[in-house]
C-alpha positions as CSV (number, residue, x, y, z in Angstrom):
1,X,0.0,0.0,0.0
2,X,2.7,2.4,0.8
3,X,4.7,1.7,-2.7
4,X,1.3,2.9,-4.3
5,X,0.6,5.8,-2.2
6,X,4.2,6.8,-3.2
7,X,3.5,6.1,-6.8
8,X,0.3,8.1,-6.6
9,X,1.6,11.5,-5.4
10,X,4.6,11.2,-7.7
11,X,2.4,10.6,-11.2
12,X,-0.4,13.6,-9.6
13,X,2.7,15.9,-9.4
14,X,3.8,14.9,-12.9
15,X,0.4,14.7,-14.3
16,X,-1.3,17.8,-12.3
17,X,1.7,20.3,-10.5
18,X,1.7,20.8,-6.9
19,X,-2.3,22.1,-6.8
20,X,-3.4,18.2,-7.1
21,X,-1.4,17.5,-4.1
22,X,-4.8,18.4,-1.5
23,X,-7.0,15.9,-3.8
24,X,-4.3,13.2,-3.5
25,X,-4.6,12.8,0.1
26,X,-7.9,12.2,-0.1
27,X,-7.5,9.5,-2.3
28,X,-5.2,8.1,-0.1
29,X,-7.5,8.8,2.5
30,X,-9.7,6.9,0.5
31,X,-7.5,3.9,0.2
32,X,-7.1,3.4,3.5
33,X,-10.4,3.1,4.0
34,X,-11.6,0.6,1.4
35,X,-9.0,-1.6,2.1
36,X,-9.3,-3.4,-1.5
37,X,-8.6,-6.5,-1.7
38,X,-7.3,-6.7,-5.2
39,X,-3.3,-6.3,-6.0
40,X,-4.0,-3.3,-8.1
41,X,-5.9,-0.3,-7.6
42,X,-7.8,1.7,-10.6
43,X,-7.6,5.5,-9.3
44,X,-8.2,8.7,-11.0
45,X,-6.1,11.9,-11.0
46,X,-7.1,15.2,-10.6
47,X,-6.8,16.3,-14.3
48,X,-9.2,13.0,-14.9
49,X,-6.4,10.4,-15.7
50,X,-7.3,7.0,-15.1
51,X,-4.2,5.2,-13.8
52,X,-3.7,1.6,-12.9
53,X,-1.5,1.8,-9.4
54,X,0.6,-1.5,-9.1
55,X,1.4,-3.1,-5.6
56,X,5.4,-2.7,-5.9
57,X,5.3,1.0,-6.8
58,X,4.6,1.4,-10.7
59,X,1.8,3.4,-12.3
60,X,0.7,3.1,-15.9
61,X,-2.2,4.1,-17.6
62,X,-5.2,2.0,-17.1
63,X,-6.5,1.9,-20.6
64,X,-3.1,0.6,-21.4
65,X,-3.8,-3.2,-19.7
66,X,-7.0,-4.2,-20.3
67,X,-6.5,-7.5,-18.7
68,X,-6.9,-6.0,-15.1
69,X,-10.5,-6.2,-13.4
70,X,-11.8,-2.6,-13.1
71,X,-12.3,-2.4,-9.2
72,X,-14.2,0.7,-8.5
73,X,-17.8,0.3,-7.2
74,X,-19.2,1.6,-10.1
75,X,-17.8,-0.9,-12.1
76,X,-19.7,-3.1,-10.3
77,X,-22.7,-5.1,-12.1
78,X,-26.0,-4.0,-10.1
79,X,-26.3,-8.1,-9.9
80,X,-23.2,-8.6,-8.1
81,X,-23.9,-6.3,-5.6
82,X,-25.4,-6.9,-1.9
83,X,-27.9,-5.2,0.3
84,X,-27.3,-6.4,4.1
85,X,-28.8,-5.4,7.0
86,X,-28.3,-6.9,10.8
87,X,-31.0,-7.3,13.4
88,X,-30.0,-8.0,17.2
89,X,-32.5,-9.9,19.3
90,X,-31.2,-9.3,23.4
91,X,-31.6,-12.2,25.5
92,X,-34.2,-10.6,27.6
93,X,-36.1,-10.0,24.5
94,X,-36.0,-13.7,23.5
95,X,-37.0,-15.2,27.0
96,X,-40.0,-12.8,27.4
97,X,-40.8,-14.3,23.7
98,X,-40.3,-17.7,24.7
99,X,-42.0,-17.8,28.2
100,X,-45.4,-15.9,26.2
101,X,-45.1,-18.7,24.0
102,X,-44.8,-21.6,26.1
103,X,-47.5,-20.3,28.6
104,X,-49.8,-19.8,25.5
105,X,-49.2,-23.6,25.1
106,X,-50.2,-23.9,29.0
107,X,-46.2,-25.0,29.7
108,X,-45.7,-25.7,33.2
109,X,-43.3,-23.6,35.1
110,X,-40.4,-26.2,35.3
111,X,-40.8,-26.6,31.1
112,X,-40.8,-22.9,31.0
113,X,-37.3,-22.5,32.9
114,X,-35.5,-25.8,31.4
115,X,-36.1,-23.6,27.9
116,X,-35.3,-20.3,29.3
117,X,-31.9,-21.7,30.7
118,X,-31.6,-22.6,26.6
119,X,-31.5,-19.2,25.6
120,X,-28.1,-18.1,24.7
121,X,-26.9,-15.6,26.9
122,X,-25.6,-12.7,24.3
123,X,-28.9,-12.7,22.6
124,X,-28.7,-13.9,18.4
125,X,-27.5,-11.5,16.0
126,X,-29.2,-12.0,12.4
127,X,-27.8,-11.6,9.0
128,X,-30.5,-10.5,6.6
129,X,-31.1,-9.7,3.4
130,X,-34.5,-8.6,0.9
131,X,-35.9,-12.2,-0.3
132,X,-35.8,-10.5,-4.1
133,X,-31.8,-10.2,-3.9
134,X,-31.3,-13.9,-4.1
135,X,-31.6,-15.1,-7.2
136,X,-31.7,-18.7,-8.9
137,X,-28.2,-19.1,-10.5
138,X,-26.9,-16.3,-9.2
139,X,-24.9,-17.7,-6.3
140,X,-22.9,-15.1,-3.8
141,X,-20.4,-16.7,-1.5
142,X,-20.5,-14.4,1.6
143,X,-18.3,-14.5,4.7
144,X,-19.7,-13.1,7.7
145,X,-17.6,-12.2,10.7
146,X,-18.7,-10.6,14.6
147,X,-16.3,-9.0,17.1
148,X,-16.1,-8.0,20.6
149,X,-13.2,-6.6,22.4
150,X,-10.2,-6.9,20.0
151,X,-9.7,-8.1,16.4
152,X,-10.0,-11.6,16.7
153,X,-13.4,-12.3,15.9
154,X,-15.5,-14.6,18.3
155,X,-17.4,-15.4,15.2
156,X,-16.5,-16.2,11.4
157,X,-18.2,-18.5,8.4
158,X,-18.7,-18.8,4.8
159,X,-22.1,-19.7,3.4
160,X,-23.8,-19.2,0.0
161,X,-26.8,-16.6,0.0
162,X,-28.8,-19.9,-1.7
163,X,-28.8,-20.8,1.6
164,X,-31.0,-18.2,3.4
165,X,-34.4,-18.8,4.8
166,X,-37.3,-16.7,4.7
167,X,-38.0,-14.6,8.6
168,X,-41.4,-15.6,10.3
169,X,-42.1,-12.2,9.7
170,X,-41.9,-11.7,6.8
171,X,-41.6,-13.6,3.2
172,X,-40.0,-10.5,2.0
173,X,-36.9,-10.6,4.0
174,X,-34.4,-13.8,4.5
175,X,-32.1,-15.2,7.1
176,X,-28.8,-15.1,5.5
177,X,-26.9,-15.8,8.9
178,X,-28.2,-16.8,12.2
179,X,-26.1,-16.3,14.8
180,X,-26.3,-17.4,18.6
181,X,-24.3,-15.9,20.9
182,X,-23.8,-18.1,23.9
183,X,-21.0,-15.7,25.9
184,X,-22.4,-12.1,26.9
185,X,-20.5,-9.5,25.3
186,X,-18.0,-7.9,27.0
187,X,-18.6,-4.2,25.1
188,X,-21.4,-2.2,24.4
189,X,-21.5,-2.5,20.8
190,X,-20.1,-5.1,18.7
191,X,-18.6,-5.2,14.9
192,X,-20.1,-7.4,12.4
193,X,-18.4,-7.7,8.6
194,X,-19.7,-9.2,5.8
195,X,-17.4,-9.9,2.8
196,X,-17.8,-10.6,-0.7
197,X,-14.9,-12.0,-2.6
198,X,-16.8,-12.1,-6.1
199,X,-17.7,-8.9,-5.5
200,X,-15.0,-6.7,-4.0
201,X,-17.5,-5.8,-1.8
202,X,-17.4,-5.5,2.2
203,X,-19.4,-4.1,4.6
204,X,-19.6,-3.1,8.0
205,X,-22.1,-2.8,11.0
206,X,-22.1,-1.8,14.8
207,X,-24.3,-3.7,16.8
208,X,-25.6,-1.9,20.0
209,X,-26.0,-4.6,22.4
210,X,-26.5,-3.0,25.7
């Protein structure tokens, strides 16, 4: 990353003069904060260049190597990109659920607490999606990841979107990824990711737990 930082304020100066310098650390700003996951990046200079920024320091001009994968998001195809929200059910919230339910089904009180002591103690966290967004044939290979307190995540799998399941709510909306969590969090809010290789896409979410 550092090489094509490097390689980017060089070719702005060449390209642009000293004025370009302000808008070139914004896009390294920018950088930084996508964290792509391809080996080159496809940026854009100030005067409207589009450049091709190799990992070991080169630059070239993108038009000039066809063969790389154009990575910016709005080269995207509307088809390959993903709509993902998260919904966090507390553990309080899912035992008053439960108890309502099992006393509607006239559960005695020793049923009612064996299923309560079930109920996993950081509440579930759920990975969802709109029900129209999977498609037949259209497979998306999505890795899902939670964290508490530090950068180890406490949670992390890879399953196909073919694989949700419609909510009880609703037929409009699926499960992509349901997730128990059976320690309480230590912090307030926790950090869910979701991940799309095919895509180059990733995104992000707090989770207020507390």
């Amino acid at each position: 990353m550092e090489h094509r930082i490097e390689a980017l304020m060089k070719l702005n100066y060449w390209l642009c003069g000293g004025l370009g310098f302000l808008w070139v650390l914004g896009i390294i700003l920018l950088l930084f904060a996508t964290n792509s996951f391809a080996d080159d990046i496809v940026a854009t200079t100030s005067n409207g260049s589009t450049v091709l920024l190799h990992d070991n320091g080169r630059w070239e001009y993108y038009q000039n190597n066809a063969k790389i994968r154009d990575v910016r998001p709005s080269a995207i195809p509307e088809d390959a990109k993903f709509q993902i929200t998260i919904q966090y059910e507390s553990v309080d919230k899912i035992k008053k659920d439960v108890r309502m339910m099992l006393e509607g089904e006239l559960a005695t009180e020793e049923e009612i607490r064996d299923s309560l002591r079930k109920v996993p103690k950081g509440g579930v966290v759920y990975f969802q999606v709109p029900t129209s967004q999977i498609k037949p044939g259209f497979t998306r290979e999505l890795t899902y990841y939670i964290y508490d307190k530090g950068k180890k995540p406490i949670f992390s799998q890879t399953a196909c979107d073919s694989e949700a399941k419609p909510t009880v709510e609703s037929s409009k909306v699926s499960n992509l990824m349901v997730v128990p969590l059976y320690a309480k969090p230590k912090s307030k809010v926790l950090k869910a990711k979701v991940v799309s290789e095919s895509a180059k896409q990733t995104l992000e979410f707090d989770i207020p737990v507390k």
